[in-house]
C-alpha positions, 0 to 999 in steps of 0.5 A: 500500500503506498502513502495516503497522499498517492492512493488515487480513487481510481485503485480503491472505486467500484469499476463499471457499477450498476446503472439506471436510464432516466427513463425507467421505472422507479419500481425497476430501480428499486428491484436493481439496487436490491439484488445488487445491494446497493445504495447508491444507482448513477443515472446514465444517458445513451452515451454513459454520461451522467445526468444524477444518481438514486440512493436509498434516501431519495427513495424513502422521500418518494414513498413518504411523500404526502402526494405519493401516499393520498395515491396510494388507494391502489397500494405502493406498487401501483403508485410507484409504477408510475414513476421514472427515476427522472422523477426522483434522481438527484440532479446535481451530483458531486463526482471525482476523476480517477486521478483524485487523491482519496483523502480530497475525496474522503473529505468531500464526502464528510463535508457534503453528507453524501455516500458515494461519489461517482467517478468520470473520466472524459464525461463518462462514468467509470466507476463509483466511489463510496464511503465502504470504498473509503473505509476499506482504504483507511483500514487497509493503510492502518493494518499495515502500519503506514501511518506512524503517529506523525502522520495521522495528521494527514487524514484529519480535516483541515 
């Protein structure tokens, strides 16, 4: 394992993640992240550029929706089946190039609260960064002793 300030995301990302259309159904996005057990679904158009991203959180404010929930005569699945994912997907998304030092991205990903961080090289998407990603680094770089005391400093905020 290198010295933190050398670990770039594009060694620790999740290469080539799940992806979702704007067009789909949101009931489809749900079924993808749950068979993948994922959390965090980037939302890519025909040429594999990204235009948002689906979490968990985005879903949950979907289904507590006061709108959503005086549909809902017909039962959850129904409401949902009328929904895309362009509906709910999160448009402004925060993302890093594979080149990025992990502690920059670490430390966007505390000071923003997201849990994942898509990765894009030459306005494609690449891969996916999360906070297990990021967590399975530090852990990794600890179990091998690469940071003796003075260097501790290295992951603390500034």
């Amino acid at each position: 394992m290198n010295w933190p300030e050398s670990i770039r995301v594009g060694d620790r990302m999740t290469p080539a993640p799940s992806t979702v259309r704007p067009t789909a159904k949101v009931a489809d996005a749900v079924r993808l992240m749950r068979a993948a057990k994922i959390r965090h679904l980037p939302v890519v158009d025909a040429g594999k550029r990204l235009v948002g991203i689906v979490t968990d959180r985005d879903l949950r404010q979907v289904i507590l929706d006061p709108r959503l929930q005086e549909r809902l005569g017909g039962g959850l699945a129904d409401a949902l089946e009328g929904l895309t994912v362009r509906d709910i997907m999160t448009w402004t998304v925060f993302t890093v190039r594979p080149e990025t030092e992990i502690r920059d991205a670490a430390r966007l990903l505390h000071h923003r609260k997201i849990g994942a961080l898509p990765v894009v090289k030459n306005e494609r998407l690449v891969g996916i960064l999360t906070e297990t990603d990021v967590i399975r680094t530090f852990a990794e770089v600890l179990e091998e002793g690469v940071l003796s005391p003075p260097y501790r400093w290295a992951l603390r905020a500034p």
